[in-house]
Every structure is written in structure tokens, then in C-alpha cells.
Backbone as a printed PyTorch tensor [residue, N CA C, xyz], in Angstrom:
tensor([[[  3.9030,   3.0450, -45.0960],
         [  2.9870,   3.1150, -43.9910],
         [  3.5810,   4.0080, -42.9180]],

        [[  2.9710,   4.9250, -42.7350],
         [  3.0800,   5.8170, -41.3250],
         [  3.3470,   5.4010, -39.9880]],

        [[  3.9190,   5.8940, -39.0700],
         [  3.4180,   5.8820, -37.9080],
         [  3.8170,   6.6800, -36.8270]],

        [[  3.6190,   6.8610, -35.8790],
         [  3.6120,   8.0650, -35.4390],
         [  4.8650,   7.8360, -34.5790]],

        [[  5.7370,   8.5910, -34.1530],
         [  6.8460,   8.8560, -33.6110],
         [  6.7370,   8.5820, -32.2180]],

        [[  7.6680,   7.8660, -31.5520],
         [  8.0970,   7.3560, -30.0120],
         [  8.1070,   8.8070, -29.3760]],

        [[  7.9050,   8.8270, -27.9520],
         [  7.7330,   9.7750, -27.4030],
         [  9.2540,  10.1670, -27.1990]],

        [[  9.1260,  11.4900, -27.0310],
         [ 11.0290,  11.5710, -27.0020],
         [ 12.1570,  10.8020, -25.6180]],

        [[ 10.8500,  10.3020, -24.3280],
         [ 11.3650,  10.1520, -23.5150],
         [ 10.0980,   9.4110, -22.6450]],

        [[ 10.8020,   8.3690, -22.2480],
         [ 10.0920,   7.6050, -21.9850],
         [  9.5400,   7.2610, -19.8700]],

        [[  8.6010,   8.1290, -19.5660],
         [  9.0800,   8.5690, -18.0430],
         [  9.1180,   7.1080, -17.2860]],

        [[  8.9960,   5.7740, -17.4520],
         [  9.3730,   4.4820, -17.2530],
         [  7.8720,   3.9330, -16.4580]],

        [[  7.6140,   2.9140, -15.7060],
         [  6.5470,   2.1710, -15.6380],
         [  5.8880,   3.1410, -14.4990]],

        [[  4.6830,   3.1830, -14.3410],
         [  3.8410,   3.5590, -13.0380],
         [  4.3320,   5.0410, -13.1240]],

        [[  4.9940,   6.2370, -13.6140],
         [  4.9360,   7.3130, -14.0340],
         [  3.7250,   7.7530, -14.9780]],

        [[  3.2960,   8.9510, -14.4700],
         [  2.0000,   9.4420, -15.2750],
         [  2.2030,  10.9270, -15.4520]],

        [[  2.1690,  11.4010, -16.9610],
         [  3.1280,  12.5100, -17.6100],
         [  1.8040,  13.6190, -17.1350]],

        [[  0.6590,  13.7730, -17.3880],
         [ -0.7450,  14.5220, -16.8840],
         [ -1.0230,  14.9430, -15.8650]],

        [[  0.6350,  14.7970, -14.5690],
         [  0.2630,  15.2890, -13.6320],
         [ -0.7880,  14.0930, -12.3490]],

        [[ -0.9440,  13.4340, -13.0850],
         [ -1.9520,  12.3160, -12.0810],
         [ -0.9520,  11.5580, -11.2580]],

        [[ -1.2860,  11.0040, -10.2460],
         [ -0.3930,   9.9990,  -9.7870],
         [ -0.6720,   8.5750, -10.0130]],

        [[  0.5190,   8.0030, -10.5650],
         [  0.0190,   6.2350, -10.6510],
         [ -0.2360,   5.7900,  -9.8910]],

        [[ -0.8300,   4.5200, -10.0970],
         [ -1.7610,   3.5920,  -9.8540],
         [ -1.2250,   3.1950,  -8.0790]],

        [[ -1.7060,   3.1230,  -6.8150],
         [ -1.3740,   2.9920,  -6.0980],
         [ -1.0460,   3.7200,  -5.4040]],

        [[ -0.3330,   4.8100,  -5.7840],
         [  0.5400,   6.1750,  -4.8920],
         [ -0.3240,   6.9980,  -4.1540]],

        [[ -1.6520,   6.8540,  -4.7930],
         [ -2.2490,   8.0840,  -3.8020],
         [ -3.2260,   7.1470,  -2.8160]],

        [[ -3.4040,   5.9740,  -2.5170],
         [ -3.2920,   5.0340,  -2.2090],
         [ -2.7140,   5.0630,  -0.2940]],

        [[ -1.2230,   5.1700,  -1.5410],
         [ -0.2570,   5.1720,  -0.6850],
         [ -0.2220,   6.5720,   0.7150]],

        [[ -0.0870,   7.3530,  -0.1430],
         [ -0.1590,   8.9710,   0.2270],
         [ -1.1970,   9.0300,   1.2220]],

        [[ -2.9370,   8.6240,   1.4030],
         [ -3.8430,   8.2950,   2.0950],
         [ -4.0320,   8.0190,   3.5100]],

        [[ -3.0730,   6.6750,   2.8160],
         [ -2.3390,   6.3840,   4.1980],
         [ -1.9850,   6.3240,   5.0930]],

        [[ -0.5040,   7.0920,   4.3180],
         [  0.3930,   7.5980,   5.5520],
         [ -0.2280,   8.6100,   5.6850]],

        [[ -0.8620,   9.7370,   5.3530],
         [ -2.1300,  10.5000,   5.9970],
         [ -2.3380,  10.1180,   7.7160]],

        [[ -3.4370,   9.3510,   6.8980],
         [ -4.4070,   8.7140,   8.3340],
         [ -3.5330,   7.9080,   9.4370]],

        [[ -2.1770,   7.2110,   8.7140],
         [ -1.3520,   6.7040,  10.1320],
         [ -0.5690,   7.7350,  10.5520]],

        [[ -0.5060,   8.8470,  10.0000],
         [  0.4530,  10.1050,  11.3940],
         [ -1.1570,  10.3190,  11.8160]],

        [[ -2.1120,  10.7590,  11.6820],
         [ -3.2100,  11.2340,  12.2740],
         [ -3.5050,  10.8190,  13.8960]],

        [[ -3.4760,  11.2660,  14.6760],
         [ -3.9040,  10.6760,  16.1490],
         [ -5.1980,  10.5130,  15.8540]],

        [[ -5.9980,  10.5020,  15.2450],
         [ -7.2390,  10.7000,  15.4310],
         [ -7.8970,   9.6400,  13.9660]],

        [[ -9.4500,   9.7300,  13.6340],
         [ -9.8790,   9.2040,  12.6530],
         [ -9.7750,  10.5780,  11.8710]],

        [[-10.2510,  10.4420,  10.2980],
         [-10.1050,  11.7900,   9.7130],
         [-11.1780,  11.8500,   8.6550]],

        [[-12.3860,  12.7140,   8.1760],
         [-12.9550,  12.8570,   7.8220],
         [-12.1430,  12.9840,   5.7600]],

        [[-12.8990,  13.0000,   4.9420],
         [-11.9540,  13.1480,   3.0210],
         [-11.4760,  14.4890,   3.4310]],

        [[-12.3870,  15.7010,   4.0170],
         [-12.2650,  16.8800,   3.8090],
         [-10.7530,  17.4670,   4.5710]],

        [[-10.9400,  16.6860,   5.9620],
         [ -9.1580,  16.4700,   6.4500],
         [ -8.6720,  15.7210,   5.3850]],

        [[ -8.7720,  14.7570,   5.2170],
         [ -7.2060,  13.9570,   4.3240],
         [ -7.3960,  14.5470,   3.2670]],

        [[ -7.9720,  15.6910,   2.1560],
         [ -7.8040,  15.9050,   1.3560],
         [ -6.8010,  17.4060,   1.6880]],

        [[ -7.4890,  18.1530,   2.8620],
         [ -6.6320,  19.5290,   3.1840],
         [ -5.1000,  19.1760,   3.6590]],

        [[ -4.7640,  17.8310,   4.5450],
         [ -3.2490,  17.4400,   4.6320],
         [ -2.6880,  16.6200,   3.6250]],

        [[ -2.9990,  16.3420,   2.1550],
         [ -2.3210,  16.1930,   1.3190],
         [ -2.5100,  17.3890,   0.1650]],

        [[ -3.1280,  18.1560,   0.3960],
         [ -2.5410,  19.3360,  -0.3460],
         [ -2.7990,  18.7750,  -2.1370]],

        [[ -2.1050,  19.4840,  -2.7940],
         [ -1.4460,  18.9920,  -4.3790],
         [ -3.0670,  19.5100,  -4.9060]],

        [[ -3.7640,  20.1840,  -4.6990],
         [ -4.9770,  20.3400,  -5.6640],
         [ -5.8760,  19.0560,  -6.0300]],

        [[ -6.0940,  18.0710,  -4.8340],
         [ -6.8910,  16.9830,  -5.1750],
         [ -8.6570,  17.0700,  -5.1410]],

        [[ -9.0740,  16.6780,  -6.1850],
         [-10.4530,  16.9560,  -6.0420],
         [-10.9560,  15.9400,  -4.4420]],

        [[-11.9990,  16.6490,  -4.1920],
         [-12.7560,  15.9250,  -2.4120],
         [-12.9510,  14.4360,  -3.0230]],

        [[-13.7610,  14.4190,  -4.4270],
         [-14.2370,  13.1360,  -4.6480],
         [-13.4480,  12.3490,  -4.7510]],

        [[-12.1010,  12.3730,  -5.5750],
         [-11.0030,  11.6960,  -5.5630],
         [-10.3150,  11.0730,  -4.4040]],

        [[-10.9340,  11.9600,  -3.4520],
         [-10.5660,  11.4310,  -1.7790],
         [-11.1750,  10.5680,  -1.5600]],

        [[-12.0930,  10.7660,  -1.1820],
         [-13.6200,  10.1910,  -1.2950],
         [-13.7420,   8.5530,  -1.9160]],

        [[-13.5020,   8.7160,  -3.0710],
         [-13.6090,   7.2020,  -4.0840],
         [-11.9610,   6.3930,  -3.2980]],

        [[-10.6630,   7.4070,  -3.3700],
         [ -9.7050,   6.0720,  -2.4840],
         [-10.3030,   5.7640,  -1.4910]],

        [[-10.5240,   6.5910,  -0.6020],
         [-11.4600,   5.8860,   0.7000],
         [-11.9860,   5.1050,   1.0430]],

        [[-12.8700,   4.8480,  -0.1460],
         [-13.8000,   4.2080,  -0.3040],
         [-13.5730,   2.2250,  -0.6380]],

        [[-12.6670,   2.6470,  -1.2530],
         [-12.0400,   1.6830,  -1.8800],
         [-10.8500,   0.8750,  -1.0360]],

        [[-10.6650,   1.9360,  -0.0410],
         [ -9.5530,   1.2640,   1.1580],
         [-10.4740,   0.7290,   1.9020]],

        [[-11.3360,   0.9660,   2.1400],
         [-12.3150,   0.5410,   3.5230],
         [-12.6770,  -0.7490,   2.5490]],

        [[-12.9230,  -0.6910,   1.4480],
         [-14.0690,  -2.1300,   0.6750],
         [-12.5720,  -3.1180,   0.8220]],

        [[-11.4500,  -2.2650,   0.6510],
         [-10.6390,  -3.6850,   0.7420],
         [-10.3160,  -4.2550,   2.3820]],

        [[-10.8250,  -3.7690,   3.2090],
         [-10.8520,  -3.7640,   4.2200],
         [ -9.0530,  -3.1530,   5.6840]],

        [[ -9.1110,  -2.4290,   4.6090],
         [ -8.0600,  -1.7300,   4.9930],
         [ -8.2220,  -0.5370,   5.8770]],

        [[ -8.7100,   0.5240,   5.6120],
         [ -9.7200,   1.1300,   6.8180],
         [-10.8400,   0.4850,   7.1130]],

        [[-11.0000,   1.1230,   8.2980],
         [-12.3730,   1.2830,   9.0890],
         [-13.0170,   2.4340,   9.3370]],

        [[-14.4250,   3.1550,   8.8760],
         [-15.3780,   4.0060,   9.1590],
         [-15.8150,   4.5390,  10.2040]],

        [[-16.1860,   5.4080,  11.1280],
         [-17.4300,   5.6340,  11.8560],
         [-18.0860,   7.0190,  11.2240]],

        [[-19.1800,   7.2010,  11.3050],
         [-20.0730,   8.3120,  10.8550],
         [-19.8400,   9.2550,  12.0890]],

        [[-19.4640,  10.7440,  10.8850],
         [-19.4750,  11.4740,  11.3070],
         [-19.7390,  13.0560,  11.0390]],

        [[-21.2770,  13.2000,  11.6620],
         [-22.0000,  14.4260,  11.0940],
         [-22.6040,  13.5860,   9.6890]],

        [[-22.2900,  14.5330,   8.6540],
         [-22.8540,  13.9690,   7.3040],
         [-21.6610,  13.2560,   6.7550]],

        [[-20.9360,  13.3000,   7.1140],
         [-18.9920,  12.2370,   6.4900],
         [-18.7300,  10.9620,   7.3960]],

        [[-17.9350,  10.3000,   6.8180],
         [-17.4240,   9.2220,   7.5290],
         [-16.1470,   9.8550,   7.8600]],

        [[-15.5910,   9.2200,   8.7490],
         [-14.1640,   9.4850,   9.5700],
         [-13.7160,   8.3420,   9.1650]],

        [[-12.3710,   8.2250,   8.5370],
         [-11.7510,   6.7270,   8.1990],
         [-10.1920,   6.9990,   9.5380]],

        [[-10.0990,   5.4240,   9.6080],
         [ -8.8310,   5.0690,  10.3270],
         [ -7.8640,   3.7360,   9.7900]],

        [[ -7.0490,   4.2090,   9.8670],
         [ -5.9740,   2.5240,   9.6150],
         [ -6.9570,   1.1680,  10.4430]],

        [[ -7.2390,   0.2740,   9.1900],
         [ -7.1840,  -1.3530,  10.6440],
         [ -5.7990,  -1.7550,  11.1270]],

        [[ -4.7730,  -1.5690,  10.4120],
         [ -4.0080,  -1.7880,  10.5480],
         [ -2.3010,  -0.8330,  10.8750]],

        [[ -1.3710,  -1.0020,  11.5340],
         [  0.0530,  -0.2840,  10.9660],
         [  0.4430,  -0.2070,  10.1330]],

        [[  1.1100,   0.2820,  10.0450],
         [  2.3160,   0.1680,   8.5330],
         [  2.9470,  -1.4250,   8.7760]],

        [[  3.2970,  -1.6600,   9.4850],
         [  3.7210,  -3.1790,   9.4240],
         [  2.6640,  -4.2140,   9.1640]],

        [[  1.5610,  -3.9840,   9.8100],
         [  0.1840,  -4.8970,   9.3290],
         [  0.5100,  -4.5050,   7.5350]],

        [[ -0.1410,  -3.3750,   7.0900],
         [  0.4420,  -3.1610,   5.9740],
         [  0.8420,  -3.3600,   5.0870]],

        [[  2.3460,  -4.2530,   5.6460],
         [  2.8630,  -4.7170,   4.7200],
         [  2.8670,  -6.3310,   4.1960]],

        [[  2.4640,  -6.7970,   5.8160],
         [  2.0350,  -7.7220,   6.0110],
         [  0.9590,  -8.4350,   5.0510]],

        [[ -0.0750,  -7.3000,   5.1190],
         [ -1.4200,  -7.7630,   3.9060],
         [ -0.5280,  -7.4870,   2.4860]],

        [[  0.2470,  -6.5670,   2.7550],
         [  0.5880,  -7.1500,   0.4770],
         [  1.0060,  -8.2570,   0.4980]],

        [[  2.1570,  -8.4590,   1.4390],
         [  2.7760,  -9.8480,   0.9940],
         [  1.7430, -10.4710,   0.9820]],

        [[  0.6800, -11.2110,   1.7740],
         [  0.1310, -12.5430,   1.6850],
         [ -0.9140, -12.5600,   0.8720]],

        [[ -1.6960, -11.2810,   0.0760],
         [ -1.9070, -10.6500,  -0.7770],
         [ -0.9820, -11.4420,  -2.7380]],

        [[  0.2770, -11.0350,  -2.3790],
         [  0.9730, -11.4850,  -3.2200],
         [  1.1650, -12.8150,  -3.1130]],

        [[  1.1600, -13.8700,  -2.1400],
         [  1.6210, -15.1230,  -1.4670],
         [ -0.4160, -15.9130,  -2.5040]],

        [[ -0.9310, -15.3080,  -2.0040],
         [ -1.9980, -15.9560,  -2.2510],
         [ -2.8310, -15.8750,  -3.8550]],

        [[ -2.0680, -15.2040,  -4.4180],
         [ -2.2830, -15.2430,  -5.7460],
         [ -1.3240, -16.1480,  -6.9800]],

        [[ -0.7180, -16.3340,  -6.0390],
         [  0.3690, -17.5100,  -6.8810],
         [  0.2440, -19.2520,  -6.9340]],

        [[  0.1720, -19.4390,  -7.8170],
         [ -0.1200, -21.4230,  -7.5230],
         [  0.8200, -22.4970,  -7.0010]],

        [[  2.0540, -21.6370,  -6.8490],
         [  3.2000, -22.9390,  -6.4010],
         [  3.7420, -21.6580,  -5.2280]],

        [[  3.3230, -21.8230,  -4.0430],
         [  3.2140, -21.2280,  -2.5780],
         [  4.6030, -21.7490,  -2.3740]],

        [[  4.5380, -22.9550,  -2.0650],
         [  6.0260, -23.6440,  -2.0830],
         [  7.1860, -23.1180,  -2.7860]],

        [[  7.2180, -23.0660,  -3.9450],
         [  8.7210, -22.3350,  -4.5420],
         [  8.7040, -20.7710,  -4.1650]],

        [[  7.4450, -20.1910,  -3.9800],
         [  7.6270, -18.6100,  -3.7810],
         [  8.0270, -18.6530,  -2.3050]],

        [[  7.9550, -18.9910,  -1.6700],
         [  8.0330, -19.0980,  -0.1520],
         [  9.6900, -19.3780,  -0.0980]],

        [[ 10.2580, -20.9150,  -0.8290],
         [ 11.4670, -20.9230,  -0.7920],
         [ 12.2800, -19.7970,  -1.8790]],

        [[ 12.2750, -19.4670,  -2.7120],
         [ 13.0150, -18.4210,  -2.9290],
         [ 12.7580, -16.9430,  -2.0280]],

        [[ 11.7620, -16.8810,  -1.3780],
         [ 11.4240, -15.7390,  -0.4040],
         [ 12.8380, -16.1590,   0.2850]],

        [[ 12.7350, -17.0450,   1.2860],
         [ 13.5080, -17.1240,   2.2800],
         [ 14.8990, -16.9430,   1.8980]],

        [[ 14.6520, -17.7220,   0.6180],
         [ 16.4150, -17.6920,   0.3520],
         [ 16.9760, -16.6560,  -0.2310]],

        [[ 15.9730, -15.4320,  -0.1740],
         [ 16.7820, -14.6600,  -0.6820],
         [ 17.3170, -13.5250,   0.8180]],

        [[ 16.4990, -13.6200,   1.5140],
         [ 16.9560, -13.4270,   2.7970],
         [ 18.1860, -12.7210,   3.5020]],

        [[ 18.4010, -11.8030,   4.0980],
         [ 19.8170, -11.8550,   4.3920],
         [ 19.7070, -12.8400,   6.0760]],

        [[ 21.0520, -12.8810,   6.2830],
         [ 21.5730, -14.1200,   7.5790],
         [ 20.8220, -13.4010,   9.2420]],

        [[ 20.9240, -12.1570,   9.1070],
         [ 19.7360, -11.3550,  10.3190],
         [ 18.1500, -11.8060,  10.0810]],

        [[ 18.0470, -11.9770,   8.8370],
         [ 16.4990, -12.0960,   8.9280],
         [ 15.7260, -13.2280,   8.8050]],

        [[ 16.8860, -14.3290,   8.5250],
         [ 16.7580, -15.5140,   8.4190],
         [ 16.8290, -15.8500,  10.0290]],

        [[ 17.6000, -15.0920,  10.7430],
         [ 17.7010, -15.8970,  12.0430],
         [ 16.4590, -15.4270,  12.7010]],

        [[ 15.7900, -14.0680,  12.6280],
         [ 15.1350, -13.6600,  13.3690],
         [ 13.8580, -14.2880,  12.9050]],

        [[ 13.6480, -15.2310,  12.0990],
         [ 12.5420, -16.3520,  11.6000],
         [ 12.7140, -17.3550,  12.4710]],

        [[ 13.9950, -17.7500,  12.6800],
         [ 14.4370, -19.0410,  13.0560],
         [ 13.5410, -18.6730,  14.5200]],

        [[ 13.7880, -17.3360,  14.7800],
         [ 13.6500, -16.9380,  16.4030],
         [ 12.1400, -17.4190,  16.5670]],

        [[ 11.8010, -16.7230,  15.2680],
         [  9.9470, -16.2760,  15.7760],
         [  9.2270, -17.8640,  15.6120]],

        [[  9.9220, -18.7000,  14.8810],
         [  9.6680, -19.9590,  14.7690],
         [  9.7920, -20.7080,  15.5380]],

        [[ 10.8550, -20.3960,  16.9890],
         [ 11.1590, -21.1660,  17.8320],
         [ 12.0170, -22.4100,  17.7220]],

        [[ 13.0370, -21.8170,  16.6380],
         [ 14.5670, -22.5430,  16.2480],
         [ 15.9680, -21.8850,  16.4630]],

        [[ 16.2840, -22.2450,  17.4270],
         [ 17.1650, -21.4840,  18.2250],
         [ 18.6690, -22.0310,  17.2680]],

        [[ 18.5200, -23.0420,  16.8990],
         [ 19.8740, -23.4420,  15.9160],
         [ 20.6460, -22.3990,  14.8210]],

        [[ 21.7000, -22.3600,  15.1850],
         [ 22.1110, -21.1300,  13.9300],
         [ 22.5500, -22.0840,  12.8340]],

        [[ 22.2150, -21.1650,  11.4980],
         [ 22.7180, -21.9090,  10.3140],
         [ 23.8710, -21.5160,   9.8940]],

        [[ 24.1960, -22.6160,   9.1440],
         [ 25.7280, -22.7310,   8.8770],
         [ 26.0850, -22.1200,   7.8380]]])
């Protein structure tokens, strides 16, 4: 029985050999776009400041798809929408984690190995935001 030969090299997970970008990255790229932007930005801007030969629609459909997750926000403008961050980069990151927090069934153990994996600065600066001034031992 045949079969066809392993690729000689394997470019590892979320790599895409066609030149496309994986799943998320342009996403990502979008983004940070629209958060250096002072302004809101129409696909036809965020497609001319990321450059790389991206089709408009391809702009267009992430866009689209950031705003449905409620990650941008819209206003009409002319015949385009203008998109903007709802959020910072720290909001951001904020929504993956609880994103990730809320898809899991035992909240409790993910939460305690969160913390505990922690370093002793960031554990305290919890303690802070928590309003536990006690240092741990």
C-alpha cells in the first residue's frame, strides 16, 4: 500500500506555507492598525497601512467579524464604515482571557493554577487591586 511522502519540513502549528496568514494574525495585524490610528479608519485605510497585497474584501470580512464579536465599533462613512477599537490593547487582552476563563467547566482549578503560576510582583499587585495589603510568605 502506498502513501504519499511527509512533507520535507514541517513549518509547525498556525504557520501557513501559501503565503496566507494563520488563523488569527491578520486579526491581529487589524488591530494594531486601528489602535496606532488617532482616528476611526475606513477597510480602504486599514487595507493601504497594512500593505502585503491584501485583497479590500479580506479587509472588509475581518472587520466585519471584529465588530460582530464586538470588538470594534462602526460609524458610517460616505458609502464605508469607519471602524475603531472598543477597547485597548489591555481591554484586549482582558477579553481573551475571560473569553478563555469562560469556556472551561472547572473556573476554580483554572483560576488557581492561573494564580499560581504567577510570578511574586504580580501576585502582589492582585493582592493590591484586591485590597490585601498582607505580603505572602
Amino acid at each position: 500500500m502506498d502513501s504519499e511522502p511527509a512533507p520535507a519540513s514541517d513549518p509547525g502549528p498556525g504557520a501557513v506555507s501559501s503565503g496566507r496568514r494563520a488563523a488569527g494574525v491578520l486579526e491581529a495585524e487589524v488591530l494594531s492598525v486601528l489602535q496606532s490610528a488617532d482616528r476611526a479608519l475606513t477597510p480602504g485605510e486599514v487595507t493601504e497601512l497594512l500593505g502585503g497585497g491584501l485583497a479590500y474584501s479580506t479587509v472588509v470580512t475581518t472587520l466585519s467579524r471584529l465588530h460582530a464579536k464586538g470588538i470594534l465599533s462602526r460609524t458610517r462613512r460616505s458609502r464605508a464604515y469607519a471602524y475603531t477599537p472598543v477597547v485597548d490593547a489591555a481591554g484586549m487582552a482582558v477579553q481573551r482571557m475571560y473569553q478563555v476563563l469562560e469556556g472551561e467547566s472547572d473556573r476554580d482549578a483554572v483560576l488557581a493554577r492561573f494564580v499560581g503560576k504567577l510570578s511574586a510582583r504580580d501576585e502582589a499587585l492582585l493582592r493590591r487591586l484586591f485590597g490585601d495589603q498582607r505580603d505572602p510568605e
